[in-house]
C-alpha positions as CSV (number, residue, x, y, z in Angstrom):
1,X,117.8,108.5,75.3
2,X,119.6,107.9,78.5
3,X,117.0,107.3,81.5
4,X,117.5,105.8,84.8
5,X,114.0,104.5,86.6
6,X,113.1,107.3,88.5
7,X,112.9,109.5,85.6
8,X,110.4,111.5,84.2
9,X,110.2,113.9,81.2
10,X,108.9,117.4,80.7
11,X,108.3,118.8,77.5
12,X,108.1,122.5,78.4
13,X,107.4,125.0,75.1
14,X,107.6,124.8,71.4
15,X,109.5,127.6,69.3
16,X,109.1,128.4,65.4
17,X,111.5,130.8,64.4
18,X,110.7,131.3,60.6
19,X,113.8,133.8,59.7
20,X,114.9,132.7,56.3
21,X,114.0,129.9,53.6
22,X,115.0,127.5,56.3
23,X,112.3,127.3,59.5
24,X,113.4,125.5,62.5
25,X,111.2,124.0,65.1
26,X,112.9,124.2,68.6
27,X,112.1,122.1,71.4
28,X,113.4,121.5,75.0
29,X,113.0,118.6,76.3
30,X,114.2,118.3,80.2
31,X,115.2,114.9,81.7
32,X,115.6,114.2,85.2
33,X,117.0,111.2,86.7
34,X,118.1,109.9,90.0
35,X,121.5,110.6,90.1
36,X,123.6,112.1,87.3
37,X,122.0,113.5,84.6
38,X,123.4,113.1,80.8
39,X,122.6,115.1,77.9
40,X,120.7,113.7,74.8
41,X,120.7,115.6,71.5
42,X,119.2,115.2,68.2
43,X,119.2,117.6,65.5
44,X,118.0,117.3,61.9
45,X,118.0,119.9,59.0
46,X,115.2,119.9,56.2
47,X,115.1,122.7,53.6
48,X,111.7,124.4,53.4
49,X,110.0,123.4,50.5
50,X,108.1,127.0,50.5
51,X,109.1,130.5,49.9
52,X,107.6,132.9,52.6
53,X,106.2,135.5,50.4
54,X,105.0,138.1,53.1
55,X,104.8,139.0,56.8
56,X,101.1,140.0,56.0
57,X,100.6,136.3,54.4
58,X,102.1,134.9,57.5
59,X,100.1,136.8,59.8
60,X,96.7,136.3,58.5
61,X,97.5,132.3,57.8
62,X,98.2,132.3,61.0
63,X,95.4,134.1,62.6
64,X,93.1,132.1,60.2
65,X,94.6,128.8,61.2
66,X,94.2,129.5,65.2
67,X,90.5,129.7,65.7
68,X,89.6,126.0,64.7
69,X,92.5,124.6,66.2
70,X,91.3,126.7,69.6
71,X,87.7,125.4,68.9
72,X,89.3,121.4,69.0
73,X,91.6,122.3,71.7
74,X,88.4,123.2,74.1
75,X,86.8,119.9,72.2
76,X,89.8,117.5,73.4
77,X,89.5,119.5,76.8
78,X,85.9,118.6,77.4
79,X,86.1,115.0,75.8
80,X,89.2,114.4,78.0
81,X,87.5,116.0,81.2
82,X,84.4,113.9,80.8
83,X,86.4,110.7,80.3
84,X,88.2,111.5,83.4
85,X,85.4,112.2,85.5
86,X,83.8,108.6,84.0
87,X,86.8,106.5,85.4
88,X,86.7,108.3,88.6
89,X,83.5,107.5,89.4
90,X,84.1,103.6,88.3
91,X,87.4,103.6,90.0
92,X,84.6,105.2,93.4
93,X,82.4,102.6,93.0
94,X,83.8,99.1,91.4
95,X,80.4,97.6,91.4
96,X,79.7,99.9,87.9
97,X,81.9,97.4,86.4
98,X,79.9,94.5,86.3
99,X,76.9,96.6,85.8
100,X,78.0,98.2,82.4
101,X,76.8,96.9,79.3
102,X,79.3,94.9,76.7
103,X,78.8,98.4,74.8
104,X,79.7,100.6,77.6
105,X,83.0,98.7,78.6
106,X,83.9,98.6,75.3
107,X,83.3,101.9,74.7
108,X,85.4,102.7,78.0
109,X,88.3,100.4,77.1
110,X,88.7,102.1,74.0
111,X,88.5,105.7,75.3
112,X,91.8,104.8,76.9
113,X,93.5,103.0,74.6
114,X,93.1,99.6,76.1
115,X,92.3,96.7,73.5
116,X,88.4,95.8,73.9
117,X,87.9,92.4,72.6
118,X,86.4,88.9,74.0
119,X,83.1,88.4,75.9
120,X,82.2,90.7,78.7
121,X,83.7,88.1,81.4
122,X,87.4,89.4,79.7
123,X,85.9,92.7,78.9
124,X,85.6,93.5,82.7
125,X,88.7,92.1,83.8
126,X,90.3,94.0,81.5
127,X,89.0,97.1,82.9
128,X,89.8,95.9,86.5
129,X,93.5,95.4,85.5
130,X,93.6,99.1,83.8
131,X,92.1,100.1,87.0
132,X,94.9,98.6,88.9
133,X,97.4,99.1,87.1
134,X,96.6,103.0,87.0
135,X,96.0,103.2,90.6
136,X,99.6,101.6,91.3
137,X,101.4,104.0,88.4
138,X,100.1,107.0,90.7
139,X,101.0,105.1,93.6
140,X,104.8,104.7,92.7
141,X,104.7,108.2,90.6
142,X,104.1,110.2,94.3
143,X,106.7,107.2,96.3
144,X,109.3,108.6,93.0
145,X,108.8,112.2,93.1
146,X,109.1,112.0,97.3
147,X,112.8,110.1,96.3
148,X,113.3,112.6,93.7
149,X,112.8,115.6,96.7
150,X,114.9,114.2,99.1
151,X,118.0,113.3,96.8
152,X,117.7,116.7,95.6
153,X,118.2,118.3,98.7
154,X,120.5,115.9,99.7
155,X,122.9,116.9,96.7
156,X,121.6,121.1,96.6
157,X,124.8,122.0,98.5
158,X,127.3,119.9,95.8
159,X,126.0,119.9,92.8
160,X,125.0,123.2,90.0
161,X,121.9,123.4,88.2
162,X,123.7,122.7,85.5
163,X,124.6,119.2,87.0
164,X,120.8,118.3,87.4
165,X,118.7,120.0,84.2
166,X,120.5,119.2,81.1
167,X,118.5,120.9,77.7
168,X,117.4,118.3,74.4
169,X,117.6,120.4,71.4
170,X,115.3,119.0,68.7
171,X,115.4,120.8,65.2
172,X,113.4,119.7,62.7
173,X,111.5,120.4,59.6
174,X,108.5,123.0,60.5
175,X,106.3,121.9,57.7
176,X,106.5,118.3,59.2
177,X,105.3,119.4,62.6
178,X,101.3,119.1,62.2
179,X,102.0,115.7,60.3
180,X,103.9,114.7,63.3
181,X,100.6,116.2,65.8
182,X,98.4,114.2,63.3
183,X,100.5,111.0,63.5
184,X,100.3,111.4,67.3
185,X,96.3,111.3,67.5
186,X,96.0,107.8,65.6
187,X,98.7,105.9,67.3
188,X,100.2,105.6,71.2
189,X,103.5,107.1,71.0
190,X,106.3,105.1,71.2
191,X,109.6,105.5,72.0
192,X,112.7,103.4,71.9
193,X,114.7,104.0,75.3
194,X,118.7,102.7,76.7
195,X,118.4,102.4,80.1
196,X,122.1,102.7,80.9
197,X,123.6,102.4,84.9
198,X,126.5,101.6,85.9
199,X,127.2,100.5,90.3
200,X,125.2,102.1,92.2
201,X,127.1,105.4,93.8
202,X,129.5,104.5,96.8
203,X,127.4,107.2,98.9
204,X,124.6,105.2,98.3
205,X,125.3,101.4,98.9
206,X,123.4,100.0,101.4
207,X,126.2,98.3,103.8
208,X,126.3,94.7,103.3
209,X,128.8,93.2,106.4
210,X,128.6,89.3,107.4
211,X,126.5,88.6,110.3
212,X,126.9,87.9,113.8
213,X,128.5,84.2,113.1
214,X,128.4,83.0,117.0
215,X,126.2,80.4,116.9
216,X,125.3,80.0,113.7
217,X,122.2,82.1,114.6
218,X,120.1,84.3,112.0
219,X,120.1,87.5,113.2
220,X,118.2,90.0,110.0
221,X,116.4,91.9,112.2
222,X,119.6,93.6,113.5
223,X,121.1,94.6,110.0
224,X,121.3,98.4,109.8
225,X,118.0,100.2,109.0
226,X,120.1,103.0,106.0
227,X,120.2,99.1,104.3
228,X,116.6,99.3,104.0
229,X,115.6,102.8,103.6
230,X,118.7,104.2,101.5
231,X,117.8,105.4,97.9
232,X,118.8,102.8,95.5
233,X,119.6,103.6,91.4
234,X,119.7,100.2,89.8
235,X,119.0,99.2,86.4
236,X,119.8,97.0,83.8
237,X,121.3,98.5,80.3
238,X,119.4,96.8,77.3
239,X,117.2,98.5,74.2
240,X,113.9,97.8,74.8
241,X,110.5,99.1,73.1
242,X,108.5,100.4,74.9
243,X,104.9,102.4,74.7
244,X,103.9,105.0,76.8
245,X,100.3,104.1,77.0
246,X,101.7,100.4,78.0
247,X,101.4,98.8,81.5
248,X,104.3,96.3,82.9
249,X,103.6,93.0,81.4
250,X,103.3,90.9,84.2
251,X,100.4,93.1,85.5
252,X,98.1,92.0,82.3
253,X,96.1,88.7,82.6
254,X,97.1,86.8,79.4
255,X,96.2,83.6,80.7
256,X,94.2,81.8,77.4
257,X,91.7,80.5,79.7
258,X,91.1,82.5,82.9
259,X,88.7,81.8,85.4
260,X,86.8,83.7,87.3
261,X,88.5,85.8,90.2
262,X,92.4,85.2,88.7
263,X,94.4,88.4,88.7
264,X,98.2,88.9,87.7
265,X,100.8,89.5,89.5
266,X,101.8,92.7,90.5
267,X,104.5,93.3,93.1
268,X,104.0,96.7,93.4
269,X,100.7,96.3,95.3
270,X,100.6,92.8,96.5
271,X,103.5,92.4,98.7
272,X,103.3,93.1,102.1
273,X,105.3,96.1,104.3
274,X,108.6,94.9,105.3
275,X,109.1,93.4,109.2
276,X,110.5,96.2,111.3
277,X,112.2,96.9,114.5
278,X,113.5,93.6,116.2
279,X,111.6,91.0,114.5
280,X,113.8,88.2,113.6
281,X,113.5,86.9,109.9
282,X,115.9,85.5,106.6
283,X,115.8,86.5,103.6
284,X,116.4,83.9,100.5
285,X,116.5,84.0,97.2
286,X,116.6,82.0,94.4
287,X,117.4,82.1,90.7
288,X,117.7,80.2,87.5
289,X,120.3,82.2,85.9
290,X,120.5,79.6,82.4
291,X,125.0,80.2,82.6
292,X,126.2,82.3,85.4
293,X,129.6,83.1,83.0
294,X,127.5,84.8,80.5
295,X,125.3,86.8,83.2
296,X,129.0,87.7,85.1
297,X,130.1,88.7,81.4
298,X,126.7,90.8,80.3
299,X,126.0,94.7,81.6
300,X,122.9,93.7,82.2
301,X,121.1,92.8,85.8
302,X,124.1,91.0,87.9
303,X,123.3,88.9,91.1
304,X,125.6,91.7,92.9
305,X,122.9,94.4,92.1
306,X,120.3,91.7,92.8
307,X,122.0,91.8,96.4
308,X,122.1,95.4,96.8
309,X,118.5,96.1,95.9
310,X,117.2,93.0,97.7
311,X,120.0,92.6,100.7
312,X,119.0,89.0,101.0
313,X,120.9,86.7,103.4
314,X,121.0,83.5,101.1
315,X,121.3,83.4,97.3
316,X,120.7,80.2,95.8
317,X,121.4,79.6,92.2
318,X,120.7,76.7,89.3
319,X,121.6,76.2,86.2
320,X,124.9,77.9,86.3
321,X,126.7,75.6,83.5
322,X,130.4,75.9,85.6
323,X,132.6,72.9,85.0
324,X,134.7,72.3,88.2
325,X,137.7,73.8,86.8
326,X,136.0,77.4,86.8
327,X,134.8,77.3,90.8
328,X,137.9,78.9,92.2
329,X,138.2,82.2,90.1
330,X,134.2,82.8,89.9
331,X,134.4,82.2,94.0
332,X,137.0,85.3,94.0
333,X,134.5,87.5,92.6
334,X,131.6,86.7,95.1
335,X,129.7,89.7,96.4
336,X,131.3,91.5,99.3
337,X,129.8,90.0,102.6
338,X,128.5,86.5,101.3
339,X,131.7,84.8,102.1
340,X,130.3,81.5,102.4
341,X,129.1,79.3,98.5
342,X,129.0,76.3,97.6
343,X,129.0,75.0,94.1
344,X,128.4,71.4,92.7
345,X,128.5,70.7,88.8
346,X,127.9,68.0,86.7
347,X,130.6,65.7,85.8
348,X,128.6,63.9,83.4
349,X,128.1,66.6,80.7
350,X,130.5,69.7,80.9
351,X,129.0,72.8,80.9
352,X,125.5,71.5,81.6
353,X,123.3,72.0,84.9
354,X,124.8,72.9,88.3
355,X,123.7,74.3,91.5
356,X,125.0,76.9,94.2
357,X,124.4,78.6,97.8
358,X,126.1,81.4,98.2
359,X,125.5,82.9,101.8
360,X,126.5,85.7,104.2
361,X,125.3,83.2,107.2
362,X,127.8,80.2,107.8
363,X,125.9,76.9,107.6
364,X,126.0,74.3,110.0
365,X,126.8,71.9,107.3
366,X,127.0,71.4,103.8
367,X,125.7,68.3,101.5
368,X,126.2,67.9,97.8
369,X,123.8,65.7,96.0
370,X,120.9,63.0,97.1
371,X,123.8,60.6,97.8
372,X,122.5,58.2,95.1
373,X,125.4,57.8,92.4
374,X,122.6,57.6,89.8
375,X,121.3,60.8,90.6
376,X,124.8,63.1,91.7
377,X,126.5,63.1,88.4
378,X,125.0,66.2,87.2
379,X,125.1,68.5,90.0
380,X,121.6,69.5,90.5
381,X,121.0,69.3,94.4
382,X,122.5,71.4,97.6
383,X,121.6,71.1,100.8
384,X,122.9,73.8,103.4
385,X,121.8,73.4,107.2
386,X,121.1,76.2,109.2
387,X,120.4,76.8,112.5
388,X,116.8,76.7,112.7
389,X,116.0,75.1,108.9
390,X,117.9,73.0,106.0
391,X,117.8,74.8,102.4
392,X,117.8,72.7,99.1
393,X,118.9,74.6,96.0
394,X,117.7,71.8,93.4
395,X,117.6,72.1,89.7
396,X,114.8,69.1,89.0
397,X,115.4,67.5,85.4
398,X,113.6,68.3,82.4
399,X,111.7,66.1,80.5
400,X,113.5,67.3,77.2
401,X,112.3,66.9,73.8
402,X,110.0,64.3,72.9
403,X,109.6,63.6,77.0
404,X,112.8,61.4,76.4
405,X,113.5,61.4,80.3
406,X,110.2,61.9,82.0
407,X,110.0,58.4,83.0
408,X,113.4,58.8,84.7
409,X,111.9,62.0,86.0
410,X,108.8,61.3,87.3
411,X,109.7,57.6,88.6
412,X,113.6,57.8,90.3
413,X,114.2,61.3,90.8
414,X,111.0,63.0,91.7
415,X,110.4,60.1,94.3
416,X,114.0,59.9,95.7
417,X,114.0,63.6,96.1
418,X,111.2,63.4,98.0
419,X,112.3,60.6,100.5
420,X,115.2,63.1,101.1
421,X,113.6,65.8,102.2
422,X,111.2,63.2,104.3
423,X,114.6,62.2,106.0
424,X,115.8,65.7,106.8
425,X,112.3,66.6,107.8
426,X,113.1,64.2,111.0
427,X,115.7,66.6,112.6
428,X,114.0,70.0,111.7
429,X,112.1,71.7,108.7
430,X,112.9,71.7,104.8
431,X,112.9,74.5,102.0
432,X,113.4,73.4,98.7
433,X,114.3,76.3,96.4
434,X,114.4,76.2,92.6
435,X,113.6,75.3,89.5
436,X,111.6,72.4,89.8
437,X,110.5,72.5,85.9
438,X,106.5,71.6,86.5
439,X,104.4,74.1,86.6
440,X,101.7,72.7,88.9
441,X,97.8,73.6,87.8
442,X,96.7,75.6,84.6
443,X,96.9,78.5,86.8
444,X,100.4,78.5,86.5
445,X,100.6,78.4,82.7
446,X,99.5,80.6,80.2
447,X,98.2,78.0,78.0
448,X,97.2,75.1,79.3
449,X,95.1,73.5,76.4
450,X,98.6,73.8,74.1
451,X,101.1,72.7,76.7
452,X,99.4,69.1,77.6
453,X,102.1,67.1,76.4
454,X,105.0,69.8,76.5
455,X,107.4,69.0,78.9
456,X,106.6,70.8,82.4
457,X,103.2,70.5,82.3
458,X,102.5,66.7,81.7
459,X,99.9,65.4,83.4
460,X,102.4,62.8,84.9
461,X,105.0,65.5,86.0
462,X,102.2,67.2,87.7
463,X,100.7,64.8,89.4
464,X,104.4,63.5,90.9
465,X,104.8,66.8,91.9
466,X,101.5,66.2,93.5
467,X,102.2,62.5,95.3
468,X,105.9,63.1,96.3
469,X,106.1,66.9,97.6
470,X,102.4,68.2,98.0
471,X,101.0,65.6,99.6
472,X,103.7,64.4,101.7
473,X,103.3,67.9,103.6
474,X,105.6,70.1,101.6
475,X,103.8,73.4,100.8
476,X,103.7,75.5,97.9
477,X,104.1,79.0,99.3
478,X,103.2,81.6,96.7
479,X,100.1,79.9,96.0
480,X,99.4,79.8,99.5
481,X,100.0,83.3,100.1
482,X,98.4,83.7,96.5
483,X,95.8,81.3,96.1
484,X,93.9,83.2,92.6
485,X,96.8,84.9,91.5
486,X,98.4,84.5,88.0
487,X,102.3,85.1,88.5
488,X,105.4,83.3,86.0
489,X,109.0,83.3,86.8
490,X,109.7,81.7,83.3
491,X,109.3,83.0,79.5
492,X,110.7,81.6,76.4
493,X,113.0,83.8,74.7
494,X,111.4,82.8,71.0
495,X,108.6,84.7,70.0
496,X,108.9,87.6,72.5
497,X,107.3,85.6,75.2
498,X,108.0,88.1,78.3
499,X,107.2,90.9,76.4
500,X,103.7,89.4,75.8
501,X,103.9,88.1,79.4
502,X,103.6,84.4,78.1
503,X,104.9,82.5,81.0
504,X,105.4,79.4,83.3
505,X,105.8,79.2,86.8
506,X,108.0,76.8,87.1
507,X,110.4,78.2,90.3
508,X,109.0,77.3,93.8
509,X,109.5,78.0,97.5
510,X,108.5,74.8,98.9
511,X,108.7,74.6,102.5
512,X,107.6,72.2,105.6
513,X,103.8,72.4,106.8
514,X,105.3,73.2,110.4
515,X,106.4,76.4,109.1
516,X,104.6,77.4,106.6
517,X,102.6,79.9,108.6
518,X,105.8,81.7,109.7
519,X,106.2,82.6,106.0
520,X,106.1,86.7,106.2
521,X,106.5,87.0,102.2
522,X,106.3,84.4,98.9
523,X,107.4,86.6,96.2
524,X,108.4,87.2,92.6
525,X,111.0,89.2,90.8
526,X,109.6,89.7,87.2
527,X,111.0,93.2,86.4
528,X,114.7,91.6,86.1
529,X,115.9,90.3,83.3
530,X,119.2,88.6,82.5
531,X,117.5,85.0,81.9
532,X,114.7,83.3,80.9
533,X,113.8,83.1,84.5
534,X,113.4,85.9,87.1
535,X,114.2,85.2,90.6
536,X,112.2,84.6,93.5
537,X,112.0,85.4,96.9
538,X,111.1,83.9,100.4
539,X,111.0,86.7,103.9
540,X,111.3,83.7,106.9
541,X,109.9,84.9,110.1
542,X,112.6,83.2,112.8
């Protein structure tokens, strides 16, 4: 089934029309999406394996069969009624939840189809997160439909009914048809979807020009307001499974040992309203993208869709695996408006590591590397200046298998990296952006007690991460904006860790104490795919 994200399906009537040894089940099943709409068809033959003897049979077997299946119908009403009413009045008055018995929230978890196991501490903040999440689904489900209006009279005058409301036929066996109602009541249904987009329609690209250059100066607050407000349709084609009864991952608390007041992530509901009118801000971004060829040569989630959803002013990039040879023909097909990048890959090992800037803003200057020989041969540091700030795109080492290079890691680099930054801190404030591959406290892992001596959570790793950024007055500024919040930016692609939400945060915004507080926005991208890290975002107030 083709669906774009603001979609939603009806299914309007069933039909049986039992005219001959064959008995057909018809059902329509109308699919509306942002956009075009495409038709999806399935159709399936079964011979009956009954003779129908007799209209008279027919009519008193189904007469006969009507009456208890009106008496459950007004059963599932009720049951369904009352459950509704109970989750109001909890979702009225939170307090209930801490009140209820381990009985009562399991009983409550259960009634809507939400695992109910653990003590009561993970029994409530189960509920709490269902109770969230719901309230957010309803949230985006009135923001979709109000999108879904306003494109529709936008495109009334051009486009037929018949461009907009395409029919899904679905013939199958009518014997089959209370086995299928029975197999619906044990088990959430589940359906297998190809979310398929292509660009985004030229009538509805959000303009993306180069900025006022004179100066140098960072002028977002004067890009054009239809770049903010326009109706955007992009998505990434991939076959995923999904259920229907299932919330995103990243909005369910996974963590193997929680503490008390942690919630996950959810950017639907934690990120604050954009800056309007004049204020002056930038916009960065950052991404692991684990081979930029392979994400330019995949229909999945590109950094030029990235640009148009998020109109950032600076992308910064690691891990992109270029050799030197390849800069010149991946610069010619840099996103419209960001005329301005910056590669440097390593020399070292082909194919391995590498950084980038790519920016709609000219900097002031550009500097590749730490300036240490030892350190530059694999390309992992950037540093763009701008007018009021310098940007760092670094890609920190990993301590590999067996922790062959965390002594490298944790005693040259770590340290010499930080004495940078120190140094450019003199002449005015420092962002680093990246992957810094630590993630810093067992809040930012989902299994602390099994990761000790994995590489990127080491207790040495962490606590360099500690002594030569942290304390030397760099700040960390998700968890500042986020202090008890549970949010990864990485997930292993064995084992079907981002499905499970099984993550590391291992991608930071870390920027100088002196403007910390101007930080409008510390965010995370978690709904794109394309790697095994999502990117990550950072709204500068100016």
């Amino acid at each position: 089934m083709i669906l774009g994200f603001q979609s939603f399906i009806n299914l309007t009537h069933f039909a049986v029309t039992p005219l001959s040894l064959r008995a057909r089940t018809l059902v329509y099943l109308k699919a509306r999406t942002t956009g075009s709409q495409r038709l999806v068809c399935y159709s399936s033959e079964i011979e009956s394996s009954s003779t129908l003897t007799s209209k008279k049979v027919k009519k008193e077997s189904s007469s006969m069969s009507s009456r208890p299946n009106t008496k459950k119908g007004v059963i599932e009403e009720n049951a369904s009624r009352t459950q509704s009413i109970e989750i109001q009045s909890i979702r009225d008055d939170p307090a209930k939840v801490k009140a209820m018995t381990v009985q009562e929230l399991t009983t409550t978890l259960r009634s809507v189809g939400v695992p109910a196991k653990g003590c009561k501490r993970d029994l409530v903040l189960a509920l709490k997160s269902f109770l969230d999440n719901k309230a957010s689904d309803e949230s985006s489900q009135a923001e979709e439909q109000l999108e879904l209006n306003i494109l529709s009279k936008r495109k009334a005058k051009n486009l037929s009914v018949e461009d907009h409301e395409q029919n899904v036929n679905i013939v199958s066996d009518a014997s089959g048809l209370k086995q299928s109602k029975r197999r619906a009541k044990q088990s959430p249904v589940e359906a297998k979807i190809e979310v398929n987009t292509e660009i985004i329609n030229e009538k509805e690209k959000p303009s993306i020009k180069n900025k006022e250059a004179s100066g140098n100066k960072l002028y977002q607050g004067e890009r054009k307001a239809s770049s903010r407000s326009s109706i955007k349709q992009i998505a990434v084609t991939e076959r995923i499974d999904i259920s229907m009864n299932e919330p995103e991952p990243w909005t369910v608390l996974t963590h193997k040992k929680p503490q008390e007041g942690w919630i996950p992530y959810n950017p639907r509901t934690m990120r604050p309203p954009p800056l309007t009118g004049d204020a002056k801000f930038v916009k960065l971004m950052s991404w692991n993208v684990n081979g930029l060829r392979g994400l330019l040569k995949s229909k999945g989630f590109s950094a030029l869709k990235l640009a148009q959803r998020e109109d950032f002013d600076v992308l910064s990039l690691q891990e992109t695996k270029l050799q030197e040879k390849d800069v010149e023909a991946i610069k010619q097909s840099v996103i419209e408006g960001y005329e301005n990048s910056f590669w440097t890959c390593s020399v070292s090992k082909l194919g391995y590591s590498g950084t980038a800037i790519i920016s709609r803003i000219k900097p002031l200057s550009v500097r590749y590397g730490l300036g240490i020989s030892d350190h530059d041969s694999e390309g992992r540091l950037l540093t763009a200046e701008f007018e009021s700030f310098y940007l760092l795109s670094g890609y920190v080492p990993n301590s590999g298998d067996g922790l062959k290079r965390l002594s490298y890691r944790v005693t040259q680099w770590d340290s010499a990296l930080g004495s940078y930054m120190k140094e450019l801190e003199k002449s005015k404030p420092v962002i680093l952006t990246g992957d810094l591959n630590c993630a810093h406290q067992e809040i930012d892992i989902h299994d602390p007690a099994g990761n000790r001596r994995s590489a990127g959570f080491t207790d040495e790793e962490r606590q360099s991460l500690e002594k030569n950024f942290l304390s030397k007055g760099f700040v960390d500024s998700f968890r500042k904006q986020h202090p008890g919040v549970v949010g990864y930016t990485y997930w292993g692609y064995r084992n079907g860790c981002r499905k499970s939400n099984k993550g590391w945060r291992l991608d930071y915004f870390l920027v100088s104490e002196s403007i910390a507080d101007k930080v409008h926005d510390s965010y995370i991208l978690p709904d794109i795919g394309g790697s095994d890290h999502c990117p990550i975002g950072l709204v500068l107030k100016l």
